[in-house]
C-alpha positions, 0 to 999 in steps of 0.5 A, a space after each residue: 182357626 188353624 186353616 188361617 194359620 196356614 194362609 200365605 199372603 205372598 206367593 211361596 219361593 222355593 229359591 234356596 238363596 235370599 232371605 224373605 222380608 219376614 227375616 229381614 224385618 226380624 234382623 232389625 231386633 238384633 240392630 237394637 240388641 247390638 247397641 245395647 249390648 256394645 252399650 254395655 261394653 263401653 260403660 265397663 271395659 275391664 277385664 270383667 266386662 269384656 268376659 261378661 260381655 263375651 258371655 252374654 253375646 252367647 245367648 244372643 247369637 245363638 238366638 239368631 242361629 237357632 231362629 235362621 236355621 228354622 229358616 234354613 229347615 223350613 222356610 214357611 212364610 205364612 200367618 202362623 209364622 209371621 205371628 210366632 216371628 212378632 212373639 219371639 221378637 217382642 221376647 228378644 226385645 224385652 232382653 235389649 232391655 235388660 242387656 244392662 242388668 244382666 249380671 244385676 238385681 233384675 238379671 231374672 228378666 233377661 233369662 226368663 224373656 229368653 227362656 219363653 222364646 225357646 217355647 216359641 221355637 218349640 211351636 215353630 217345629 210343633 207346627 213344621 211336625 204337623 205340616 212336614 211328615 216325612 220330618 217328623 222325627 227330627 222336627 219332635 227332637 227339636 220341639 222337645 229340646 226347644 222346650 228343655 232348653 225353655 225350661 232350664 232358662 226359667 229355672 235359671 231365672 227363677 232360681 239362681 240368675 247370679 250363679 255363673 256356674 249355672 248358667 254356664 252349664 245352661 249354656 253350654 246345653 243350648 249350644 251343643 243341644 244338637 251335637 248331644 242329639 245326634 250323639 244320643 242317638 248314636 249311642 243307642 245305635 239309631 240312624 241319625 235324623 233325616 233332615 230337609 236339604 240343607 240350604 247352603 246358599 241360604 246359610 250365607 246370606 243370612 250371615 252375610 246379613 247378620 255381618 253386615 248389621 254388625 259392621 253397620 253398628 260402629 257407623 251408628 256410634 259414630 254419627 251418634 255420639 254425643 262427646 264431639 260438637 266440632 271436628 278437628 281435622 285429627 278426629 276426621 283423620 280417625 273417622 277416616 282410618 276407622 272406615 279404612 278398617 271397617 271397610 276392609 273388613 267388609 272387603 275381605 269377608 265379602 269378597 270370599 264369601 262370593 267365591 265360598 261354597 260350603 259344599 266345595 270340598 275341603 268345607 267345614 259347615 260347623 267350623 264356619 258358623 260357630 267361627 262367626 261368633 268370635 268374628 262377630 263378638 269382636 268386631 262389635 268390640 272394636 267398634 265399641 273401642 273405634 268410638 273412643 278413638 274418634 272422640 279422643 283429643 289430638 295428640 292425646 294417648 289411649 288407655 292401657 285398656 283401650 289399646 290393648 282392646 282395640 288391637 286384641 279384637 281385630 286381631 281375633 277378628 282376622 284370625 277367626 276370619 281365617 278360619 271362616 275362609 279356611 272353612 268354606 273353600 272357594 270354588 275353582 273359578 274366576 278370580 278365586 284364591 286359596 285361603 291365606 292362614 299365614 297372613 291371618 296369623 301374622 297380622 293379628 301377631 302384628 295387631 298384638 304386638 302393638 298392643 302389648 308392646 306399643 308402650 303409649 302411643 298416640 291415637 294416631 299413630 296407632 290407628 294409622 299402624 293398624 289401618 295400614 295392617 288391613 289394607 295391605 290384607 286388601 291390597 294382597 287380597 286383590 293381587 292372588 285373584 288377578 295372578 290369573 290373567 285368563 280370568 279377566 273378561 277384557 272385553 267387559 273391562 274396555 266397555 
């Protein structure tokens, strides 16, 4: 039985970038719990429901984090893994479901389908301690604390799923669990872990990957939504502006990450992955909000709340991109350009300043202000990487 376990299907890829279909396929989970969990959002955007919508985006990310950095450890595609992969789907899917009662009656289901996913992570290292030797102190590590963390999330579930001092403390534990690995074992005057080469090149696709998803969620709200039989010219012009934002978005993050390299000098691994989930958690806000606007009737103001979220997100957003880019300095190359920390910070003072000084300004406007604000990030973006003429192939350009 456990001989069949081991059986690939499909030749193994020793390549260090790219990721298999097994992890494209698990990817699409996160399509669904991303809609639910903006779902959440747009049905309370007080000020209560954006912190509760902060902090069940922890759990999530970490949930993907924990299962692409296996990935990046092991990149084992065989039967065994495929069906540990369905088993710790199938848990995230049970939490979509309940992404809604988090914070209700039925808030016991969400930990527990989370908690019995870390057990599932415990076997992928179970199975990585027998299969890989000379890993075998660090993969134990794991396996215990994946199995630790399985139990504290029970024992939330079971015990107290309301108490918001206890799950902080159970989330705090799950998101330094490898910091306090590494910090016991220094403290005992042991050699830290031997670890398998890092995939840096892997690390990147995979968020590039999960980015993508994320900026795909707001086209999925717009072409869905239900409060709109006919577009007016006004809501095609907020549909336009809100692609101008998404897309410089997309411009902007993509473009570096081409250029990045989490070995250049200067980089930052840690900074730059737990950057994401600032930079992801509110791109998923200002989709949840570039809906609103797009329903919103011509002339018509938005909500206090609606435009101080709206300019509040992507002004994180920008600023937790500067840190990414700040963190993964791109390599000396082509068309390369050193990170821009100033322009960050000043546009996302700008974002803020419109949303708390903007008084009640009509949607269009609004939108139109900020789309103005992310395409002179692109339009500066293009500039710094054509200051260097000799960088240009004009052969290629002429044919």
């Amino acid at each position: 039985m456990l001989r069949l376990l081991r059986i690939h299907t499909v030749p193994s890829v020793a390549e260090e970038g790219g990721s298999t279909w097994l992890q494209l396929f698990f990817d699409l989970v996160y399509v669904a719990i991303l809609v639910e969990l903006g779902n959440r959002l747009s049905h309370d955007m007080t000020l209560q429901g954006v912190l509760e919508f902060t902090f069940i985006f922890i759990p999530i990310w970490l949930s993907w984090l924990e299962f692409v950095n296996y990935g990046r450890h092991f990149p084992v595609d065989d039967i065994g893994q495929r069906l540990l992969t369905v088993f710790y789907m199938a848990f995230m899917l049970l939490l979509a479901f309940e992404i809604h009662a988090v914070t209700g009656a039925t808030a016991g289901i969400f930990f527990l389908s989370y908690g019995f996913s870390k057990f599932v992570l415990a076997l992928m290292y179970a199975r990585a301690w027998a299969e890989f030797p000379n890993y075998r102190e660090m993969t134990s590590h794991y396996t215990v604390a994946f199995i630790i963390g399985g139990l504290l999330w029970i024992g939330v579930a079971l015990i107290s799923p309301l108490n918001l001092w206890f799950l902080g403390l159970v989330t705090a534990l799950s998101l330094f669990m490898p910091a306090l690995i590494r910090l016991a074992r220094k403290l005992r005057g042991v050699p830290e872990l031997v670890m398998p080469p890092a995939k840096h090149l892997y690390m990147m696709h995979r968020f590039g990957e999960l980015t993508i998803i994320v900026l795909g969620e707001f086209f999925i709200k717009l072409a869905t939504t239900t409060e709109l039989r006919e577009l007016s010219a006004a809501n095609l012009y907020f549909g336009l502006c809100l692609l101008g934002i998404s897309v410089s978005i997309w411009w902007l993050y993509f473009d570096h990450l081409k250029h990045a390299g989490l070995t250049t000098p200067g980089s930052r691994i840690g900074f730059w992955i737990y950057s994401h989930y600032p930079f992801l958690a509110t791109i998923i806000a200002y989709g949840v909000v570039g809906q609103k606007i797009f329903t919103t009737t011509p002339g018509a103001p938005l909500t206090q709340a609606q435009q101080l979220m709206f300019t509040t997100a992507l002004a994180i957003a920008l600023l937790a991109y500067g840190a990414i880019e700040w963190a993964s300095r791109e390599k000396a190359e082509p068309l390369y350009r050193r990170p821009q920390p100033w322009v960050r910070v000043g546009s996302a003072a700008g974002l803020l300043a419109l949303g708390i000084w903007g008084g009640t300004v009509n949607a269009g406007l609004l939108v139109s202000m900020v789309v103005a604000i992310f395409l002179f990030q692109v339009g500066l973006d293009v500039y710094k990487r054509l200051q260097h003429p000799e960088t240009l192939n004009l052969q290629e350009i002429k044919t």
